[in-house]
N, C-alpha and C positions, 0 to 999 in steps of 0.2 A: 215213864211219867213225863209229861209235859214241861220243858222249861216255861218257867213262871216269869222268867225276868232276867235280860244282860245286859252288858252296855257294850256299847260301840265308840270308834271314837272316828271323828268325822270332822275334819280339816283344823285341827289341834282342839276341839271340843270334845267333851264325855258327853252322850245321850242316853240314856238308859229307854231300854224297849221292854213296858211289860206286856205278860200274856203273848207274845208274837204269834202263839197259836190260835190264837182268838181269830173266828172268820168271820168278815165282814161284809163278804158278798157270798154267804151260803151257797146260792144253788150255782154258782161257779166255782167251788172250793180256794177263794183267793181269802186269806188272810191276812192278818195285820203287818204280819213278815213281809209278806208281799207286797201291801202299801209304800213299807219304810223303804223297802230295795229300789223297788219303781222309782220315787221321789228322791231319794241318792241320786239315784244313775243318770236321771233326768234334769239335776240342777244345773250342771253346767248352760244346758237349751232355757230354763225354766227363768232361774235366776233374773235373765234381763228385765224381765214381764213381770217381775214383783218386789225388786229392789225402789228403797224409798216410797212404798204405798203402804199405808195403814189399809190393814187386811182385817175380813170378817170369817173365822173357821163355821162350816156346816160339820158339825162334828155327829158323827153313830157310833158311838161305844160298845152298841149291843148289835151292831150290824144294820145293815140299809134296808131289811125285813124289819124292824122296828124302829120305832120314831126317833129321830134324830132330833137335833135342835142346834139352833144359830147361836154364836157367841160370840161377841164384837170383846168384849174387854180379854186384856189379858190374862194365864190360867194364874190364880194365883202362888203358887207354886214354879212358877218361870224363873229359867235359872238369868244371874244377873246378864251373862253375856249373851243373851238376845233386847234388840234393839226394839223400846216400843216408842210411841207417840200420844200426847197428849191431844186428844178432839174436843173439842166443844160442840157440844150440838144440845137441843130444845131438851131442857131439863138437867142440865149437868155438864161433867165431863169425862168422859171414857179414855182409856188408856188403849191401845190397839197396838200387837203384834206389828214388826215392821220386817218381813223377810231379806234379811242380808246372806244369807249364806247357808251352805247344804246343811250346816248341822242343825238352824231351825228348822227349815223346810222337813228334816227327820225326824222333828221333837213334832213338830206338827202331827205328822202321821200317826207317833205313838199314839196321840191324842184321840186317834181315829176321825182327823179330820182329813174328810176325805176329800174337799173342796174346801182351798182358801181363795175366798175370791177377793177380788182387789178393787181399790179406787182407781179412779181416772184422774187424778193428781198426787204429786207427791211432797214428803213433807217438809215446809219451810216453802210451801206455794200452795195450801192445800186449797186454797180458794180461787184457783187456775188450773184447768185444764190442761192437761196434754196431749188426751186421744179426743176425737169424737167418736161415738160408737153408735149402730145402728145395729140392733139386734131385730133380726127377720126370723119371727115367731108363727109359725105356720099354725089355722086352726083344723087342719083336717091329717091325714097322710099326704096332701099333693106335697112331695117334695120338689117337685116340678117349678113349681109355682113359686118359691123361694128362692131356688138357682135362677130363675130370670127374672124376680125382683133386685138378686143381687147384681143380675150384669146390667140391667139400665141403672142403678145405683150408680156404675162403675162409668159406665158411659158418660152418665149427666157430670159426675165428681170428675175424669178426664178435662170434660169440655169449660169446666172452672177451675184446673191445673189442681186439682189435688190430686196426691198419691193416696191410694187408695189397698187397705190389705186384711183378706177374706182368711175367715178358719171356722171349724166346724165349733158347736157348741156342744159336742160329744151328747149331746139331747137330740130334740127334735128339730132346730133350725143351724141358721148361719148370723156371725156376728162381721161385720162390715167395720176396720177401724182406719180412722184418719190421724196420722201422727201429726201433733199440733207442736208449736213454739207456746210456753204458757206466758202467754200473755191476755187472754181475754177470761169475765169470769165465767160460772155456768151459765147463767142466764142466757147469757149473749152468745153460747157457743149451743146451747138447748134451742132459741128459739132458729138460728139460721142450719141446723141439723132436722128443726120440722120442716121451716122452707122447701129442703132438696126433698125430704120424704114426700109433701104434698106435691111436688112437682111430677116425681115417679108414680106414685100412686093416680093422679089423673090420665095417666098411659094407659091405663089397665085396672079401672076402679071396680072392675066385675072378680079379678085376680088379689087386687093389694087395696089395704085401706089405714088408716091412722087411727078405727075404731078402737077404744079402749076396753068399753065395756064387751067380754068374750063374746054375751047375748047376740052382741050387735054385728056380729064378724061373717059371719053364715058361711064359713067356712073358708076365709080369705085369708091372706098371709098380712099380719101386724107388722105395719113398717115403725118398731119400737124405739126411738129418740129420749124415753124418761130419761133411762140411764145415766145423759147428761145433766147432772144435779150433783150437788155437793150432799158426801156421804153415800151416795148412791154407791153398786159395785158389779163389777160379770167379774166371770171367771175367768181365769189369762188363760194362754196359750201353755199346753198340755196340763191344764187340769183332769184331775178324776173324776168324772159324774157318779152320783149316787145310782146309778142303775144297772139293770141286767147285764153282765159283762165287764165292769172296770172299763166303760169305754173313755176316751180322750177328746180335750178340746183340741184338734189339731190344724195347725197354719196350711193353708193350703196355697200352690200356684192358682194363678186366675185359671188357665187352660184346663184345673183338673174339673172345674164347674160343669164341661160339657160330657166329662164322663158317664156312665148312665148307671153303673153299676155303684157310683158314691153317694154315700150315706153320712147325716148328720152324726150316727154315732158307729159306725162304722173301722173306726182304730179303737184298740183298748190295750189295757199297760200291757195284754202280751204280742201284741201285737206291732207296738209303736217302733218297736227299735232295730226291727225287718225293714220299714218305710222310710227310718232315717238313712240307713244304709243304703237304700236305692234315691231317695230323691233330697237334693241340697234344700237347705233351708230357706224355704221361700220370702222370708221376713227378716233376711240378712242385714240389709241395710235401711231398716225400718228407722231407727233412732237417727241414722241421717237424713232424713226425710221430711223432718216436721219444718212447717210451713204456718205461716198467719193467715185468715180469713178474710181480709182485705181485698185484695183482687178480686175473690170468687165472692166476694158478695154484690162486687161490680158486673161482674159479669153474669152471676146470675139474675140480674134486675137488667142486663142487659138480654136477656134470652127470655126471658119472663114479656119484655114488650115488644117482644116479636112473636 
């Protein structure tokens, strides 16, 4: 007979796991067990990418063969020692999970949530960015055409001294992030993040376009800036995608873009921890890194009238 339900205990927290036999990705036979162990193992890498961001879980209870659903507020049943945040946003105000440590991050999972994705500010600044993100949304299979949206990305953010740092979206593109100082708000960090995308996109407007509407893409790769908006969220660095495999969002070196055999979802949780072993973290000194927009908005107005 199936255990039904046990607890763990996880950095002096109790978590209770029910169902662990429940599968959540059927036609790979990975189950809930499987989710929790993953996201353990993976907190220590994880943790950085989701500490102090109010989180939205994509949660599948009956598995990713059936509908899932988003859930921004917290479960109500949340034990006290996990840390939420109050949001205001248009109609109310929502309470939002705030991941501090591996035993949410495993309460999570129980939850079968299989993707917590996260803001781009954090709390007690939430109307201040810290990353910029450009999410390269491809509308065809060329994933061709996304790997060198992302290196003229990388070229033009160089030549405006930003650090710049690429990982898979364990989907079908790549997310492009720029570690910021928070000091400016959305607005102002959304509209000079379409600036560089309209910049790159004129290279190659037959390949990359800013088109919103999918209709209008003909199969071009969306150089996507929404993201930057307050309340907005992506998924950090080693998320679970709801799809075929358990694949991962994984950080990558710039040099592995020119690989031919890499795929946007290409790692998955049985896979990920073979890769850690062989290649260091390429997003080591990401948090020391963030910079203001000040210079490169000089200097993109100076490469603009040339």
């Amino acid at each position: 007979m199936a255990i039904q339900e046990k607890t763990v205990r996880v950095g002096g927290h109790e978590v209770k796991i029910t169902r662990p036999a429940k599968l959540l990705f059927p036609e790979d036979g990975i189950t809930k067990q499987d989710l929790v162990d993953y996201y353990r193992r993976i907190a220590p890498r994880m943790l950085p990418h989701l500490r102090g961001r109010p989180l939205t879980m994509e949660r599948y209870p009956d598995g990713i063969k059936k509908s899932g659903f988003i859930q921004q507020s917290r479960d109500p049943y949340c034990p006290d020692w996990i840390k939420t945040v109050a949001v205001k946003k248009e109609g109310g105000t929502v309470r939002h999970v705030v991941c501090e440590n591996a035993a949410t991050l495993v309460y999570l999972a129980n939850l079968a949530c299989v993707t917590p994705h996260v803001w781009l500010s954090r709390t007690g600044r939430l109307e201040l960015p810290d990353q910029m993100v450009f999410d390269l949304d491809p509308s065809s299979d060329n994933f061709d055409w996304v790997k060198s949206a992302a290196q003229k990305l990388k070229e033009l953010l160089d030549d405006l001294g930003l650090p710049s740092y690429v990982k898979t979206t364990g989907s079908r593109g790549l997310h492009l992030v720029v570690p910021l100082k928070p000091n400016e708000d959305f607005d102002s960090v959304r509209a000079f993040a379409r600036d560089i995308a309209a910049a790159v996109v004129s290279q190659a407007p037959e390949k990359w376009t800013l088109e919103i509407r999918k209709s209008k893409r003909r199969g071009r790769v969306f150089l996507d800036t929404n993201r930057n908006a307050y309340a907005q969220t992506i998924a950090p660095a080693y998320a679970v995608r709801a799809r075929r495999g358990a694949p991962v969002s994984v950080p990558l070196d710039w040099s592995e873009l020119g690989a031919k055999d890499l795929k946007p979802d290409g790692v998955t949780i049985r896979s990920l921890f073979d890769r850690l072993k062989r290649i260091p973290n390429p997003w080591s000194d990401f948090s020391r890194r963030r910079v203001t927009l000040v210079n490169a908005r000089r200097k993109l107005e100076e490469l603009n009238g040339t």
